[in-house]
C-alpha positions in Angstrom: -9.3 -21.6 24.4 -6.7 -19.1 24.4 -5.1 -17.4 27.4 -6.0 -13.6 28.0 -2.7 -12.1 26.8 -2.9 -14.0 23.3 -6.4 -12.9 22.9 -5.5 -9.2 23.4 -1.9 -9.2 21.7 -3.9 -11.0 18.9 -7.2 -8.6 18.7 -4.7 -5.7 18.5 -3.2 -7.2 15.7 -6.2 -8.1 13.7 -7.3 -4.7 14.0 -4.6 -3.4 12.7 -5.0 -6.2 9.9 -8.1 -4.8 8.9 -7.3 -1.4 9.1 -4.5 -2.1 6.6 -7.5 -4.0 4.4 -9.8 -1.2 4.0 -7.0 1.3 3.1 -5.7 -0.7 0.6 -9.5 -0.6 -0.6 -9.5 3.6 -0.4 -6.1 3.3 -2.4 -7.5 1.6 -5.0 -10.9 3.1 -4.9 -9.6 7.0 -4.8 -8.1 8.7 -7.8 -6.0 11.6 -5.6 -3.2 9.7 -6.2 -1.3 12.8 -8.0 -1.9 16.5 -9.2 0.0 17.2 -11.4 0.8 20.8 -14.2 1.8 20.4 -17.3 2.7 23.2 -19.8 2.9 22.9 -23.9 3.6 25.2 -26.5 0.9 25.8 -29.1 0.9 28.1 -32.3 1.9 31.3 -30.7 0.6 30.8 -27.4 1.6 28.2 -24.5 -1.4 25.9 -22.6 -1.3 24.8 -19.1 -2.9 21.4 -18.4 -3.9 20.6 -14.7 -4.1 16.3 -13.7 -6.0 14.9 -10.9 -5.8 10.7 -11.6 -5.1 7.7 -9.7 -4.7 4.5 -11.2 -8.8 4.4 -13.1 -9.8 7.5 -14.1 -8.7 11.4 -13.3 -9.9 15.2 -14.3 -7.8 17.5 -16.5 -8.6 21.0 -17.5 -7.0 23.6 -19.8 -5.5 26.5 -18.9 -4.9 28.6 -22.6 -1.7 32.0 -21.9 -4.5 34.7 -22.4 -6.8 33.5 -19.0 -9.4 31.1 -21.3 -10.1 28.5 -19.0 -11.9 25.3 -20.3 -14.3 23.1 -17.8 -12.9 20.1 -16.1 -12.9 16.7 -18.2 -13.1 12.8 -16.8 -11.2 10.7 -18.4 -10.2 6.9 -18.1 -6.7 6.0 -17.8 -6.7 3.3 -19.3 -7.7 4.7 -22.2 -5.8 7.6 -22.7 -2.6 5.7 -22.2 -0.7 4.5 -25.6 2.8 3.5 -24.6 3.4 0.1 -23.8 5.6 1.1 -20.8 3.1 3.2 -18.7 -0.1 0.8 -19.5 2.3 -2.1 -18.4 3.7 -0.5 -15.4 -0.1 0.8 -14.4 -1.2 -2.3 -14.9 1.0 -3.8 -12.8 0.5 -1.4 -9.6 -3.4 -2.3 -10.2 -2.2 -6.3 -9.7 -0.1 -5.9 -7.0 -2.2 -3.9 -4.5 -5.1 -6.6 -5.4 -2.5 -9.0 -4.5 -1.6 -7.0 -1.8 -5.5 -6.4 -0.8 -5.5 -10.5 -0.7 -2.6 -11.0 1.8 -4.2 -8.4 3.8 -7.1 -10.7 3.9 -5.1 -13.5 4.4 -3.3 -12.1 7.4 -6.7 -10.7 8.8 -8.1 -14.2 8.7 -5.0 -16.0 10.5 -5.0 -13.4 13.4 -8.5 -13.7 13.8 -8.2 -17.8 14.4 -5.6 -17.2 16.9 -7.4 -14.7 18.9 -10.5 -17.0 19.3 -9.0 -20.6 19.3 -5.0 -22.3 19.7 -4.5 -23.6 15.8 -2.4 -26.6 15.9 -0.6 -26.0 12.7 2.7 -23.8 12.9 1.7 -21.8 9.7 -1.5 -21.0 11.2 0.2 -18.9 14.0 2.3 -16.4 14.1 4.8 -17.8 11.6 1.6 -17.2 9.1 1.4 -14.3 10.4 4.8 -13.1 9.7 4.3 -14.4 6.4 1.6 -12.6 4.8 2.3 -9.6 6.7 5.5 -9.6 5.2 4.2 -10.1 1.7 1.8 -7.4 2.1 4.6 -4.6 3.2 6.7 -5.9 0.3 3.9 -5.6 -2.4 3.5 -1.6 -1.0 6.5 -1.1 -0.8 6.6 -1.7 -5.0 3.9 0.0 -5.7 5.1 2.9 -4.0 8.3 2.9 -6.3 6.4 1.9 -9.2 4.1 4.7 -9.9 6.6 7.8 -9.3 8.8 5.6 -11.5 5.7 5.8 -13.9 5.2 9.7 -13.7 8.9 10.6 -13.9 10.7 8.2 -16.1 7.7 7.1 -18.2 6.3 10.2 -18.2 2.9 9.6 -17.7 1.3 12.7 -16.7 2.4 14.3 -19.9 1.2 11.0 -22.0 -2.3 11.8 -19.8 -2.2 15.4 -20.8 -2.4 15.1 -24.9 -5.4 13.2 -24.3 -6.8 16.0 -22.7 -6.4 18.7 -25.6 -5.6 18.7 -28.8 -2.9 20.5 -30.9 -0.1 20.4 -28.2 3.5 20.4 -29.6 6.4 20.2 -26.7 5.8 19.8 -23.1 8.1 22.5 -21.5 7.6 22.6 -18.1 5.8 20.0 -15.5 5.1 19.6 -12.0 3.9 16.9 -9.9 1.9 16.5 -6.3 1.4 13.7 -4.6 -2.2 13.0 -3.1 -3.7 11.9 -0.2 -4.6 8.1 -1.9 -0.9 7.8 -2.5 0.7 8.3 1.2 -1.9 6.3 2.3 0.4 3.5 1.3 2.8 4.3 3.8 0.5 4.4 6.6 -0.6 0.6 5.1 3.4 -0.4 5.5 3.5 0.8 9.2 0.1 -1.0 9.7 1.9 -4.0 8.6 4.9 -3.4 10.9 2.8 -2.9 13.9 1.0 -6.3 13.3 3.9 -7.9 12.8 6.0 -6.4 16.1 2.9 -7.2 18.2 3.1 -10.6 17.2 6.5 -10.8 18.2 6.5 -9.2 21.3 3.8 -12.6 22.2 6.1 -15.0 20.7 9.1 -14.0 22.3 7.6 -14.2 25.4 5.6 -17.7 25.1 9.5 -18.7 23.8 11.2 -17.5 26.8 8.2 -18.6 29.5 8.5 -22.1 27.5 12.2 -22.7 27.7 12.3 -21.5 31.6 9.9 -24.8 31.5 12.2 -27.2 30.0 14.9 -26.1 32.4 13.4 -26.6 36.1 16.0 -28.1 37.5 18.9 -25.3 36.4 16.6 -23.1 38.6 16.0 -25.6 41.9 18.2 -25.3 45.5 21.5 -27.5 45.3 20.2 -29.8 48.2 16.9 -30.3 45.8 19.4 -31.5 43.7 21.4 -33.3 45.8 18.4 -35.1 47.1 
């Protein structure tokens, strides 16, 4: 069985684990990613479209120059996306925080052994640990460049936009908001980070208890020695 301090220092990390797990899940499950307002000329007038999407589906709704508002509209994303470089790049967010949602599993799974038995392979401890941890922060950490990449360069709130109305001509003005679902991801990255320090706060100290250990006899009277 474990000792009381590896349980604890353990537990702690596995909570914050599966604290990273489910907000991966509300990331991916939420579409408050961005708001964003988007402004075309039409024939003699100018039309204001307003985006609420994540990475599935979103609202829109249509602001017309002389006050005609029209109700909101669903859409999917996936479908109202035509260039190959914001499907791609959406796409790929989508597969990295399911990748990311796995080695948040993966990392849950190998604190959890540790906290309620001594695995004798290294990987299993906190080396595993650091691993999928690790992997996890990295993955957010892309997907966290990725998308604004997505909105700015690849312009994909204006691509979203024609979908939503119809006779639009040049986009002349746009603004973008970042949600709630999206900063979550940052909170996920210091999740991962506290995990990973608490883990190394144990093994530093299991290290330095081990090698005072090997080296009794540095640490014994001179007559001991002597004797």
């Amino acid at each position: 069985m474990p000792s009381r301090k590896k349980t604890t220092m353990f537990a702690s990390a596995f909570c914050s684990c599966v604290s990273s797990f489910v907000l991966i899940c509300v990331v991916l499950a939420t579409q408050q990613w961005v708001s964003s307002k988007v402004r075309f000329t039409r024939t003699n007038t100018s039309v204001t479209i307003n985006l609420d999407y994540g990475l599935f589906q979103g609202t829109c709704e249509q602001l017309v120059e002389a006050g005609l508002q029209v109700s909101k509209k669903t859409f999917q994303v996936a479908d109202s996306l035509s260039s190959t470089e914001t499907r791609s790049t959406n796409v790929a967010i989508i597969v990295i925080l399911v990748l990311s949602l796995l080695t948040s599993l993966l990392s849950s799974g190998f604190t959890c052994t540790n906290t309620v038995s001594n695995p004798y392979q290294t990987f299993l401890g906190p080396i595993g640990v650091y691993t999928w941890n690790s992997i996890c922060g990295i993955l957010i950490l892309i997907a966290m460049i990725l998308f604004p990449v997505n909105i700015e360069a690849h312009n994909l709130s204006e691509e979203l936009a024609y979908g939503c109305s119809t006779s639009l001509e040049k986009c002349i003005y746009s603004k973008h908001s970042y949600g709630y679902s999206y900063w979550l991801m940052l909170l996920i990255l210091l999740l991962n980070t506290a995990s990973a320090i608490i883990i190394y706060f144990y093994d530093h100290a299991r290290y330095s208890k081990k090698k005072e250990q090997e080296r009794p006899i540095e640490n014994a009277p001179k007559d001991v020695i002597l004797f």
